[in-house]
C-alpha positions in Angstrom: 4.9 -0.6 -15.3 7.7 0.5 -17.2 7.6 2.4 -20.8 9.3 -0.7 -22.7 5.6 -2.5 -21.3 3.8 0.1 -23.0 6.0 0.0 -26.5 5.6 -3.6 -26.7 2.0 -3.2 -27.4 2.6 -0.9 -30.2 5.7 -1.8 -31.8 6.2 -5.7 -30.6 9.5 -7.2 -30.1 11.2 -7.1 -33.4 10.4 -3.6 -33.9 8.3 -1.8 -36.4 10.4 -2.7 -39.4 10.7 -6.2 -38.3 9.6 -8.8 -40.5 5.9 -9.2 -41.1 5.9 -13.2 -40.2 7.9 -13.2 -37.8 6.0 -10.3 -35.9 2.9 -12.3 -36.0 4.2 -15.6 -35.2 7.7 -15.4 -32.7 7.0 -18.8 -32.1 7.3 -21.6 -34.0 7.7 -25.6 -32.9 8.1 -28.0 -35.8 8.9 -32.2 -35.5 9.9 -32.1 -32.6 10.2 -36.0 -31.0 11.8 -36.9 -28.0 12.2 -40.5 -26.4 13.1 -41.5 -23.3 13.9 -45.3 -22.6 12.4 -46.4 -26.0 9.4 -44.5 -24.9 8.3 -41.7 -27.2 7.0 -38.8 -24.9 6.8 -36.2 -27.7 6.0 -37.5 -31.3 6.3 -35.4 -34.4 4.3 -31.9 -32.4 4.5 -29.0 -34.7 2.0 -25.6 -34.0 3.2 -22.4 -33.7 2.2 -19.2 -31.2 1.2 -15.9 -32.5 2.1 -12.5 -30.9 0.0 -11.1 -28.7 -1.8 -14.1 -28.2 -3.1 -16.5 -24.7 -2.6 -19.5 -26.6 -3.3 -22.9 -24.8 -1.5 -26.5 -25.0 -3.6 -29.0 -23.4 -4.4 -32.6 -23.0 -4.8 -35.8 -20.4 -2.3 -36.5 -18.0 0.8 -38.2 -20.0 0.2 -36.4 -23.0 3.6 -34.7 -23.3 2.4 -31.1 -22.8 5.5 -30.7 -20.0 8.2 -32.6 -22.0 7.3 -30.2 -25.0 7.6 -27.2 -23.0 11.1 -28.4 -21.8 11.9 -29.3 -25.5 10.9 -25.3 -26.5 13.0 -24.1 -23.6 16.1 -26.1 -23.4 15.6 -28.1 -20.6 15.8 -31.4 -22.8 17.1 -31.9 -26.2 14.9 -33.2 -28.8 15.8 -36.1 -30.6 14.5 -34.6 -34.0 12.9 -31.2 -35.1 13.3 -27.6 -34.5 12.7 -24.7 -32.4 12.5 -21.3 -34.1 12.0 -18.0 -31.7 12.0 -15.1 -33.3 13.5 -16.2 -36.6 16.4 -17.7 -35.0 16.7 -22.0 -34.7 17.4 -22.3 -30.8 16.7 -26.0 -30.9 18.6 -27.9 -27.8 20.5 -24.1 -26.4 21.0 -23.8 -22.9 18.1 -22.7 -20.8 19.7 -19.4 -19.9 20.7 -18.2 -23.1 17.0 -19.1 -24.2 15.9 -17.1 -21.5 18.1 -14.3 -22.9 16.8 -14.2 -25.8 12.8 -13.6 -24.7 11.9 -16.4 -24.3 11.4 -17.2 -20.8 9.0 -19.8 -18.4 7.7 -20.7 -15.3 7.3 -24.4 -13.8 4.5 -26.2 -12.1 6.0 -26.4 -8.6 7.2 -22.6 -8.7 11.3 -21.9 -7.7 11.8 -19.2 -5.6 15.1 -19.2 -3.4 12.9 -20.2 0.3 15.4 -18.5 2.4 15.3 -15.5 0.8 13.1 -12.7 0.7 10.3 -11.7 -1.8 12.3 -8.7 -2.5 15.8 -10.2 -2.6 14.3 -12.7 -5.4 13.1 -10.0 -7.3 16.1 -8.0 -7.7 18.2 -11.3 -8.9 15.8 -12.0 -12.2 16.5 -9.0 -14.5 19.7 -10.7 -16.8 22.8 -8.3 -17.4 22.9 -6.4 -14.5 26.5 -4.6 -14.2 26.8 -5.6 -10.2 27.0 -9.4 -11.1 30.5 -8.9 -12.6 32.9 -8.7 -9.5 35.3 -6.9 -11.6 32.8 -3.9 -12.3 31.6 -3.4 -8.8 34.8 -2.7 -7.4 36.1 -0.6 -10.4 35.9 3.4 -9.4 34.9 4.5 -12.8 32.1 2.0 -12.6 30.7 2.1 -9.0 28.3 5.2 -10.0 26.5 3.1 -12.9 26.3 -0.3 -10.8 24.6 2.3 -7.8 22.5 3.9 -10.6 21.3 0.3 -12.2 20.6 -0.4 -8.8 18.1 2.3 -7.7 16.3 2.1 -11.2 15.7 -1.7 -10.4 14.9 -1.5 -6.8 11.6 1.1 -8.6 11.2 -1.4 -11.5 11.1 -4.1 -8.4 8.4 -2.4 -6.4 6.4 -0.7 -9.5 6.2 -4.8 -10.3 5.5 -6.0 -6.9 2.7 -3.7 -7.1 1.0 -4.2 -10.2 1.2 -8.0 -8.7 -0.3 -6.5 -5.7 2.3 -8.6 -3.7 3.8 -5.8 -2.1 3.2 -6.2 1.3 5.2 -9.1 1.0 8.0 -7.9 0.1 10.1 -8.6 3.1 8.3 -11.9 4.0 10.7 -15.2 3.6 9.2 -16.6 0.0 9.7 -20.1 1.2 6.8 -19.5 3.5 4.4 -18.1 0.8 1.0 -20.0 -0.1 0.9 -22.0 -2.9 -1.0 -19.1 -4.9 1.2 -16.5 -3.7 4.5 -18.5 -4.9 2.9 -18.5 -8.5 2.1 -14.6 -8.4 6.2 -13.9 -7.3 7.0 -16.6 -10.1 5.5 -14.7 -12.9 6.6 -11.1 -11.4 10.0 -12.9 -11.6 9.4 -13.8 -15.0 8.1 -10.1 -15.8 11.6 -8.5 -14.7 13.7 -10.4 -17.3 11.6 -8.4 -19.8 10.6 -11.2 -22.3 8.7 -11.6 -25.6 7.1 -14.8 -24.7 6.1 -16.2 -21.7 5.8 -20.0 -21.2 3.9 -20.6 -17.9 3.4 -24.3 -16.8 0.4 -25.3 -15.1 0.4 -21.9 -13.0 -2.9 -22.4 -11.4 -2.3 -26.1 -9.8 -2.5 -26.2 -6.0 -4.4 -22.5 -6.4 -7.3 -21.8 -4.4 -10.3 -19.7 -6.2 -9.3 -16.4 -5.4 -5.8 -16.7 -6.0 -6.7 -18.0 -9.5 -9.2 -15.0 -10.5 -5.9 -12.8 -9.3 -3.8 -14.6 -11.9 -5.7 -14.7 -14.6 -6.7 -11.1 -14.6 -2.9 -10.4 -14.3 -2.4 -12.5 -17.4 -4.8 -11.0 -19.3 -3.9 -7.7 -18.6 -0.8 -8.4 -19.5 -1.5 -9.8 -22.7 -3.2 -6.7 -23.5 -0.1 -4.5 -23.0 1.4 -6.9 -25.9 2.9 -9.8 -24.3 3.0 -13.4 -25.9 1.3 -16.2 -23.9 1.6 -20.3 -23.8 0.0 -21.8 -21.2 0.1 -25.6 -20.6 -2.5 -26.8 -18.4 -4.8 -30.4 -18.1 -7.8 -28.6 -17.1 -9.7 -28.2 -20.5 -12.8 -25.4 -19.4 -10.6 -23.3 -17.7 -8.5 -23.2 -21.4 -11.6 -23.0 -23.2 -12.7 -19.8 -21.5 -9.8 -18.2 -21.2 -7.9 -18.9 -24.7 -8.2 -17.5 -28.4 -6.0 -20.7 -29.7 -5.9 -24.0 -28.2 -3.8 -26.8 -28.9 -4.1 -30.5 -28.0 -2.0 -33.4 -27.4 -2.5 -37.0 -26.9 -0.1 -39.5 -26.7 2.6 -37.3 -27.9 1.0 -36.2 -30.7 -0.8 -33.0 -31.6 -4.4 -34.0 -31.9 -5.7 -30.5 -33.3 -5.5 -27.4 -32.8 -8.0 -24.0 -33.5 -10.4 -21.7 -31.7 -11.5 -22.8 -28.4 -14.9 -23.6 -30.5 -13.3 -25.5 -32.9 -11.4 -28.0 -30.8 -14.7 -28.5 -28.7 -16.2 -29.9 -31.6 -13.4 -32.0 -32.6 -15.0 -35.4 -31.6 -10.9 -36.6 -31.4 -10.8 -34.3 -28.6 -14.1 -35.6 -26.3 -12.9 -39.0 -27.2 -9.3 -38.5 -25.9 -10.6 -36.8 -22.7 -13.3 -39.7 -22.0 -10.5 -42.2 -22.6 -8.1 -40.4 -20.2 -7.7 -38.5 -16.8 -8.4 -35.0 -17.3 
């Protein structure tokens, strides 16, 4: 992997100097309620996400895990309450400039472009590149630095494809990838737009065993070179074994939130899961 991997551990996001909370807590979620037909999906949820963290949002089915995560990233607009990344209020921006900024996600039913190849969705994730302006391509002057951006992503593309160990797929159509295959090119997507957090949305649905174990050990190892996990899922053991913090919703609402220990003894917690679908 690239060196800004290997710094991230060591000197985080914000830098060294940067400020003390804000290093250990990039993201913070406070109020936020959304409604949608009179119906409140998202009531009042407030928790934040520490740095370096796996940190888990779970509940039954309906709870509002999803329409949170779309709150954080800008897919909907809360009605009331705030969204803080890094400092900075982003509540209701546009998804891309989120994304910009580091803070980046991946969906349930993963969205690669199906007609293209593994390889050709790769090199479109990284943001800014200087051959998406039509104006700089065709410039003289600038048609050595476009070539140059273009050979160091094509190494980032396969140095990623290979930690993924998706390379031999790299000219295979992505629309006819497995289930659990579509997930690993998601988050090696997600990888190349070099963000601070990642936001990852049910990525082990429709995943067979093996596929799963890959993930998760790609996660983890991950999070151990200094990246910033939130993973939304309904399945509450797989959370439980793999997290350090877990939060739970029900019913729109934040029911607790703690060590994986903690939240298993939370009687709230057994009692929302009996009383729903898990």
């Amino acid at each position: 992997m690239s060196e800004g991997v290997e710094e991230r551990a060591t000197t985080g996001a914000l830098g060294a100097d940067g400020p003390a909370d804000l290093a250990a807590e990039p993201l913070r979620v406070d109020g936020l309620e959304k409604q949608f037909g009179g119906i409140t999906a998202v009531d009042g949820a407030t928790f934040g996400v520490e740095r370096g963290t796996l940190t888990g949002l779970i509940g039954p089915n309906g709870a509002g895990k999803s329409t949170t995560f779309n709150l954080v990233t800008g897919v909907h607009r809360p009605d009331a309450g705030q969204v803080t990344f890094a400092g900075e209020d982003i509540t209701g921006m546009d998804p891309h400039r989120i994304a910009r900024k580091g803070l980046v996600r991946t969906f349930q039913i993963a969205r690669e472009l199906g007609g293209m190849t593994v390889m050709e969705n790769m090199m479109l994730a990284p943001q800014r590149q200087s051959g998406e302006a039509l104006w700089r391509s065709v410039t003289p002057g600038l048609r050595p630095r476009v070539r140059r951006e273009e050979s160091d992503l094509v190494e980032q593309v396969w140095d990623t494809l290979d930690f993924f160990d998706i390379e031999h797929l790299a000219e295979e159509e992505a629309g006819g990838l497995s289930g659990g295959q579509r997930k690993l090119l998601e988050l090696a997507r997600a990888l190349l737009t070099d963000p601070d957090v990642l936001l990852l949305d049910e990525p082990f649905a429709g995943v067979n065993p093996t596929l799963e174990r890959r993930l998760l050990d790609q996660i983890h190892a991950l999070r151990e070179r200094g990246y910033t996990f939130l993973l939304v899922e309904h399945d509450m053991d797989l959370i439980m074994e793999q997290c350090e913090h877990v939060i739970v919703m029900h019913q729109g609402r934040i029911l607790t939130q703690g060590s994986p220990a903690e939240v298993r003894s939370n009687e709230a917690v057994v009692e929302a899961y009996l009383g729903g679908e898990v």
